[in-house]
N, C-alpha and C positions, 0 to 999 in steps of 0.2 A: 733486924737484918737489913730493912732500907738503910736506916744511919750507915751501917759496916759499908752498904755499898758505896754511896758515897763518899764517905770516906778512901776506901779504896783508889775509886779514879779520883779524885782531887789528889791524891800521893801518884800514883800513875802521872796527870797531868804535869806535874811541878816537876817531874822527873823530864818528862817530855820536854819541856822548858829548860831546864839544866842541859840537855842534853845540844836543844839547839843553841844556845848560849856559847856552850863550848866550841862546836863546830863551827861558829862565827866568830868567835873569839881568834880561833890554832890556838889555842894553849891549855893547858892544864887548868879546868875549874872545880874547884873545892877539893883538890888533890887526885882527881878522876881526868888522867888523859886524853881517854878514846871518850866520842859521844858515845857509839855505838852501846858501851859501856850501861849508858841511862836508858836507852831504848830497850837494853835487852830485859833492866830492871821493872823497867815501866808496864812492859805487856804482861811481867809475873803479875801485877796489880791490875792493869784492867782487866785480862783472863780470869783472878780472882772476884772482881768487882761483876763479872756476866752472869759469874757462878751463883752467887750470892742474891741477882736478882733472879738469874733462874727458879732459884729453892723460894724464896718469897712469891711468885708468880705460881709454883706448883702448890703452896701452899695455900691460897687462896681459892684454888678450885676445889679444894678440898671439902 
């Protein structure tokens, strides 16, 4: 469940990237126009990346 989390924000992160990439660019990167676009994608992965350490941290008290 560690590994999934990281994984998670490392995809989260790269998205975050893309996103500012774009916004500095003005133009269309990897076919995705608005950054806004990669931030909204980004938080569904870190939101899931919290989740994921949450349940491994509950787990452990167990």
């Amino acid at each position: 469940m560690k590994f999934i989390s990281i994984c998670l924000v490392t995809i989260g992160t790269i998205l975050m990237l893309f996103g500012i990439i774009t916004f500095l660019k003005g133009s269309a990167f990897l076919g995705v126009g608005y950054p806004v676009n990669y931030f909204h994608a980004a938080t569904s992965f870190l939101v899931l990346a919290l989740c994921s350490k949450h349940i491994c941290e509950c787990k452990k008290k167990e």
